[in-house]
N, C-alpha and C positions, 0 to 999 in steps of 0.2 A: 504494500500500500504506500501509496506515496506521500509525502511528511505535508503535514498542512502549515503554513504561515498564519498563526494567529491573529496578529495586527492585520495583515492582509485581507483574511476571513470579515474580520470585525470592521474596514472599511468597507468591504460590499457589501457584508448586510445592512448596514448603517444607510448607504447609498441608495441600497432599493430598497429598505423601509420607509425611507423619505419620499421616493419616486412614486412608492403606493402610496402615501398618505397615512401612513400608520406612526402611531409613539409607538415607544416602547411598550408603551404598559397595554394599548390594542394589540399589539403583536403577542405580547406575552396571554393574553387572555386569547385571542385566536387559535394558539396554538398549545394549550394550557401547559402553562409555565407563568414565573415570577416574572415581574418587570426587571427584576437584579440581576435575574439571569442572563436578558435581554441586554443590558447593558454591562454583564460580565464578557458578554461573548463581544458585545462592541469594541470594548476596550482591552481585546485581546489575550485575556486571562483566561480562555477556553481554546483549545487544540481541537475538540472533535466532537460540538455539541449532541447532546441525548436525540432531541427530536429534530437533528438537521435537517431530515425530508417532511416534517409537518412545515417549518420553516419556512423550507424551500417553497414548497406546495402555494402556501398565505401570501411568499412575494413573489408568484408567478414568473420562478427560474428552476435551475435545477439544481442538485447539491453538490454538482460539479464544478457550476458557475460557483457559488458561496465557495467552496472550498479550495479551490484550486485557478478558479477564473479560463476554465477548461469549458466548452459544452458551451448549448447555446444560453445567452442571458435573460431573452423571454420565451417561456413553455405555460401560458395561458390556460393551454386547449387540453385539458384534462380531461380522458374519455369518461363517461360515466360510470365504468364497472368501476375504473381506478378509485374514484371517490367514493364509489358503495365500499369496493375493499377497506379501504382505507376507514370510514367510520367504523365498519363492523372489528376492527381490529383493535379500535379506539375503546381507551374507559370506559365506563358512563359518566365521568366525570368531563374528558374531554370531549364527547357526543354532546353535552347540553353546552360547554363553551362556544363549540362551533354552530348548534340549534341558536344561541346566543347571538354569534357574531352575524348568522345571514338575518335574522330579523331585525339587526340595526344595517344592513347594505340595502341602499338604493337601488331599485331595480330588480331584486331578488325575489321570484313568486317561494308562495307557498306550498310547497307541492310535497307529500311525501314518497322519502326513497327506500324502498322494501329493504 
């Protein structure tokens, strides 16, 4: 596995946190985690965070781009199985953060996913 750049890591997520529109503390609640963490991993005092692909997922890249600035930097088009997988995988805790964060996004129906 190849060595990650912390500071490095921690400026791009920084970079498309902002570019999405997210604080720390939206991010961290998006993707259930602390806003400490959020801004542990900014300021590069994390090597290989826990949920880099829920991360990755929230600022619409890949955790290639986050972590190595490798792979494309927008990945938007998330198939739908991908994101059925991915909640069923989820806590119940992290299932109501995300049931949380789409009833505060503009634009978002309410539709439920089996």
């Amino acid at each position: 596995m190849k060595n990650v750049d912390p500071r490095a890591l921690g400026r791009r997520l920084c970079e498309r946190r902002l570019k999405r529109g997210h604080t720390q503390d939206s991010l961290a609640v998006a993707v259930g985690m602390k806003q400490q963490g959020v801004d542990n991993i900014e300021k590069g005092k994390v090597r290989r965070p826990r949920l880099i692909r829920e991360i990755a997922a929230e600022l619409g890249t890949s955790q290639e781009w986050l972590l190595w600035a490798d792979g494309p930097e927008d990945v938007d088009d998330l198939e739908i199985a991908e994101i059925v997988e991915l909640l069923r995988s989820a806590t119940p805790s992290r299932r109501r953060a995300v049931a949380r964060l789409l009833r505060h996004q503009p634009g978002t129906t309410r539709r439920r996913i089996a």
